[in-house]
C-alpha positions as CSV (number, residue, x, y, z in Angstrom):
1,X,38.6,-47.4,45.9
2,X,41.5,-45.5,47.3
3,X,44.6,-48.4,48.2
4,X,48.5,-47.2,49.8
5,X,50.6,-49.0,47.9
6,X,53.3,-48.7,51.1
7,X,50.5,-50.0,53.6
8,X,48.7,-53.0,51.5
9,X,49.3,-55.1,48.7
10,X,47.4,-53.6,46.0
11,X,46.7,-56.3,43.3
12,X,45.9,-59.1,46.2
13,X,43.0,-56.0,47.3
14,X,42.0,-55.3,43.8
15,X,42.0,-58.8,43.5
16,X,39.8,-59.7,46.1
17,X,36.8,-56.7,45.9
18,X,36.9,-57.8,42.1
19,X,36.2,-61.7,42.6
20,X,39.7,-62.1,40.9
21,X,39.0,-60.2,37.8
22,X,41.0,-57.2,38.4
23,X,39.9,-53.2,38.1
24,X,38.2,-52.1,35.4
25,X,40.4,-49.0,35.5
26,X,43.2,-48.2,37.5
27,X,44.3,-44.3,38.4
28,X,47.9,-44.3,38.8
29,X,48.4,-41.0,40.8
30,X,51.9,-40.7,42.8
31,X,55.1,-39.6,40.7
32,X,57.6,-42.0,39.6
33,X,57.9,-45.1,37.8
34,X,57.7,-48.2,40.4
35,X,54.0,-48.8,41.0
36,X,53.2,-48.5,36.9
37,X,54.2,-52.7,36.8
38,X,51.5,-53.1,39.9
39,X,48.8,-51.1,38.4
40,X,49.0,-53.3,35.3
41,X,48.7,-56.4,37.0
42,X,45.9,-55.0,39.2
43,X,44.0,-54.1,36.2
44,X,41.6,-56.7,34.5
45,X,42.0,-58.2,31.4
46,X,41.2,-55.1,28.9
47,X,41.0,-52.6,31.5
48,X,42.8,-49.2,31.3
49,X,45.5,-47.9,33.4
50,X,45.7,-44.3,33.6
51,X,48.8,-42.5,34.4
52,X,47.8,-39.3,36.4
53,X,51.3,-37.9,37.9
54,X,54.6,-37.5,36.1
55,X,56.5,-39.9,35.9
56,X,60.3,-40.4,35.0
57,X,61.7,-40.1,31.4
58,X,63.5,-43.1,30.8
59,X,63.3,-45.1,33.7
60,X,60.2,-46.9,33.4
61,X,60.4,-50.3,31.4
62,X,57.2,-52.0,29.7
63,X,57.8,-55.0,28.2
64,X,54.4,-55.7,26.1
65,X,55.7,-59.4,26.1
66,X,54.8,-59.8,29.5
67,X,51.2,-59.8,29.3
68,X,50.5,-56.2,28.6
69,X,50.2,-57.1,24.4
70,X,46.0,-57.0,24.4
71,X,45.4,-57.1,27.6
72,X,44.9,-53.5,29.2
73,X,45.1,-49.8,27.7
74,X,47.6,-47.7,29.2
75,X,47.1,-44.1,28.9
76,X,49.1,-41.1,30.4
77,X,48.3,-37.3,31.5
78,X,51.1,-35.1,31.7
């Protein structure tokens, strides 16, 4: 399911079509860094977030403290 980011909040939709358990896989697909923390969190516990657009050397910041550590799979295509 398609969601704008600039239009709707994404992890309150995901949320909801999920019964709260998140997306079993969430398809990153805009360039940058700022919606990598929101796919995370719109992901369920165990799902995968796929990176699918290039994203910014350097910029982005994962702190695997913060609830990423066993939770989800993050994978990226360049």
């Amino acid at each position: 399911m398609p969601i704008d980011a600039s239009r709707e909040d994404v992890v309150k939709v995901v949320h909801a079509a999920s019964e709260g358990r998140g997306a079993d896989a969430v398809i990153l697909a805009v360039g940058g860094n700022s919606l990598i923390r929101t796919a995370m969190d719109a992901a369920r516990p165990g799902g995968r977030v796929l990176l699918f657009a290039q994203t910014q050397h350097g910029e982005a910041i994962i702190d695997p403290a913060s609830g990423m550590c066993g939770r989800e799979d993050v994978d990226g295509i360049l």
